[in-house]
C-alpha positions as CSV (number, residue, x, y, z in Angstrom):
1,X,98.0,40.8,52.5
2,X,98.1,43.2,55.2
3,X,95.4,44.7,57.8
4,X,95.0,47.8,59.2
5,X,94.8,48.6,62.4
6,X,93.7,51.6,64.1
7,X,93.9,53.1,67.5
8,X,91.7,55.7,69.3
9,X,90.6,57.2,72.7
10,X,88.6,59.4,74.3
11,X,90.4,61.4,76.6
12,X,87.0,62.8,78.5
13,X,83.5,61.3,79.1
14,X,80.7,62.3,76.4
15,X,78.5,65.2,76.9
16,X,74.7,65.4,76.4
17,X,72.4,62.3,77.6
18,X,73.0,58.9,77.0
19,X,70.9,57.2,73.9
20,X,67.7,55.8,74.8
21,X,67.4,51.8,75.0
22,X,65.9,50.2,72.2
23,X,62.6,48.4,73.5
24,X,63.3,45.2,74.6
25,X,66.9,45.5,75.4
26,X,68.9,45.2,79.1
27,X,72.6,45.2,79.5
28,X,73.5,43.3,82.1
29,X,77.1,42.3,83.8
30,X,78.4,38.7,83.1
31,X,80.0,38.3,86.3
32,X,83.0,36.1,86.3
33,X,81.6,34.3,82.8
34,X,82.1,31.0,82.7
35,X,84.7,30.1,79.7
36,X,81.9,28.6,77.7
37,X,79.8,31.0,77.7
38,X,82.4,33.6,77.0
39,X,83.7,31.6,74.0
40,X,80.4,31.2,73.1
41,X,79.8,35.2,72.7
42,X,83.2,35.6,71.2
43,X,82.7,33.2,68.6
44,X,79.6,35.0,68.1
45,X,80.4,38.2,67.7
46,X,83.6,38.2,66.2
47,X,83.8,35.0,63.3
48,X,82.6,37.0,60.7
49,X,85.7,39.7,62.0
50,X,88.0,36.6,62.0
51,X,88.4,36.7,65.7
52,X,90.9,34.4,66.8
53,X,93.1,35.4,69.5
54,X,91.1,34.2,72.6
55,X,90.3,30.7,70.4
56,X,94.3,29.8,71.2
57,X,93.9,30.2,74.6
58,X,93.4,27.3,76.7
59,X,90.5,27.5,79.3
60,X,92.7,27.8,82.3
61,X,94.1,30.9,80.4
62,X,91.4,32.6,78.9
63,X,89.5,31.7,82.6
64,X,92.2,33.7,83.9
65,X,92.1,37.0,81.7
66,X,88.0,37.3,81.6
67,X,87.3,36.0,85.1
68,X,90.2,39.1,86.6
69,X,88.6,41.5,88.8
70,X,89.9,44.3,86.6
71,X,88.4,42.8,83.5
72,X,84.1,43.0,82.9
73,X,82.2,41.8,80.4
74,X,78.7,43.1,79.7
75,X,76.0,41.6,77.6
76,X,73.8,43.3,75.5
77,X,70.8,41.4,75.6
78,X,67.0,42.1,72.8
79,X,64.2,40.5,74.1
80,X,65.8,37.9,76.0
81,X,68.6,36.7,73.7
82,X,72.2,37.5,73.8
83,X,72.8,40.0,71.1
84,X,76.5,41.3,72.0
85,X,78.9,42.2,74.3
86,X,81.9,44.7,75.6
87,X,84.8,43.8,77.5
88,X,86.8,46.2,79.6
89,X,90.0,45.8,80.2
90,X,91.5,47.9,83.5
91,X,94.4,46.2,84.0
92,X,96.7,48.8,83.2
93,X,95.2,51.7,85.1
94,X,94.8,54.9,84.4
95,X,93.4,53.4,81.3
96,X,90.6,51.7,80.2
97,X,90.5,49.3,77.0
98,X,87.5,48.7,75.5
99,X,89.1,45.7,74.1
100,X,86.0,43.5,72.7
101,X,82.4,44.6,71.1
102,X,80.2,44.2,68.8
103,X,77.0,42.3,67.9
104,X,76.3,39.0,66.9
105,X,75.3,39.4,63.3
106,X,71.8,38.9,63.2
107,X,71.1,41.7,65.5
108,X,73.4,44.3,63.2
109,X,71.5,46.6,61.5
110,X,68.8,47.0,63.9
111,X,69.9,50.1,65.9
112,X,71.3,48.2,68.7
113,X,74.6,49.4,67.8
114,X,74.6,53.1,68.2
115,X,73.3,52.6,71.8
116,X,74.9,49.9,73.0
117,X,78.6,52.0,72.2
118,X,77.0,55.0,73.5
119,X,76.2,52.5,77.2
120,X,79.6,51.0,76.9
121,X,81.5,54.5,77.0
122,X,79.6,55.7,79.8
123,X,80.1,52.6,82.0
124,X,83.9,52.9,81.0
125,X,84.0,55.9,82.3
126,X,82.1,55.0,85.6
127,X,86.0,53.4,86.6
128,X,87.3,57.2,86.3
129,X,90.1,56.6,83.8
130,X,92.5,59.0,82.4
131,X,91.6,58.0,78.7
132,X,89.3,55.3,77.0
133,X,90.7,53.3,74.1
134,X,89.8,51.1,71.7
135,X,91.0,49.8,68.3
136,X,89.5,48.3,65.5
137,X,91.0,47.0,61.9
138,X,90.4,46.6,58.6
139,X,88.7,43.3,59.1
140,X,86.4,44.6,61.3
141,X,82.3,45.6,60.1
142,X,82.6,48.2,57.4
143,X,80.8,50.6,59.7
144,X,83.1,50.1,62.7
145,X,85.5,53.0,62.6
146,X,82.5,55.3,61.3
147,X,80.6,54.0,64.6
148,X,84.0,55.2,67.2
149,X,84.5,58.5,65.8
150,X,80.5,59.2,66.1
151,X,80.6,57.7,69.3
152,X,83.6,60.5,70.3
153,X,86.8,58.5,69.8
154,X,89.8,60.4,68.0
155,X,92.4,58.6,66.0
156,X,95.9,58.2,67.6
157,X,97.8,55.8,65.6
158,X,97.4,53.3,62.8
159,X,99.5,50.2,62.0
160,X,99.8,47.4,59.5
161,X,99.7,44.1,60.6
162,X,99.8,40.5,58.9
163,X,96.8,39.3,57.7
164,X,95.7,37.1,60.7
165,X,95.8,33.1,59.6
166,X,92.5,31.1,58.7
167,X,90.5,30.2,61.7
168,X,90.9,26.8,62.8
């Protein structure tokens, strides 16, 4: 079995006003995240998705990628409890990655989505980068793709890849 994996960017800043908060909610900046509590949001988000990457790194590595200068992770939080998080990614300037987001499951379907996409494009382009990207597969929420093409992102490129192996 294969997955497919698809590539977009934004190559300017959205237009209009930024969405409205839902009650309750606050973004806030996880500082140089301690490994735990990064795995802990990764894990979070991203078993349903089969997110396994960062789960092979050891601490001392993955300490290394999420506690970089040029790397910040922001956490969506509704009514006190973490409910997601997006990770950017400068370390290959011009660009920005968005290269993690999403919510944890139990807070899907509740409109956090929308607006917390809408928040993380706007802080990405606070850096000033020649495009935004993202990318997002076939594993991902059925809604995922629909959700970065309404948020402004344009298709670029698609890939196959191997389907990813069973988490450990």
């Amino acid at each position: 079995m294969s997955v497919l994996i698809t590539y977009l960017e934004m190559l300017e800043p959205p237009s209009g006003a930024p969405r409205p908060a839902p009650p309750g909610t606050l973004v806030m900046e996880a500082e140089r995240p301690t490994v735990g509590f990064y795995r802990y949001l990764y894990n979070a988000v991203g078993a349903p998705w089969r997110w396994y990457e960062r789960n092979r790194l050891s601490d001392a590595d993955l300490a290394a990628i999420v506690q970089d200068p040029a790397v910040a992770v922001h956490v969506l939080y509704h009514h006190g409890t973490p409910a997601g998080y997006a990770e950017f990614d400068r370390r290959r300037p011009p660009d920005v990655q968005l290269a993690y987001f999403g919510l944890i499951p139990e807070f899907i379907g509740q409109g956090l989505g929308g607006f917390f996409l809408d928040w993380a494009v706007r802080a990405a382009w606070q850096y000033q980068p020649a495009r935004v990207w993202v990318h997002t597969c076939t594993l991902d929420h059925p809604r995922a793709l629909h959700l970065y093409e309404r948020a402004g992102f344009v298709r670029y490129r698609e890939e196959e890849a191997p389907d990813p192996p069973d988490p450990d």
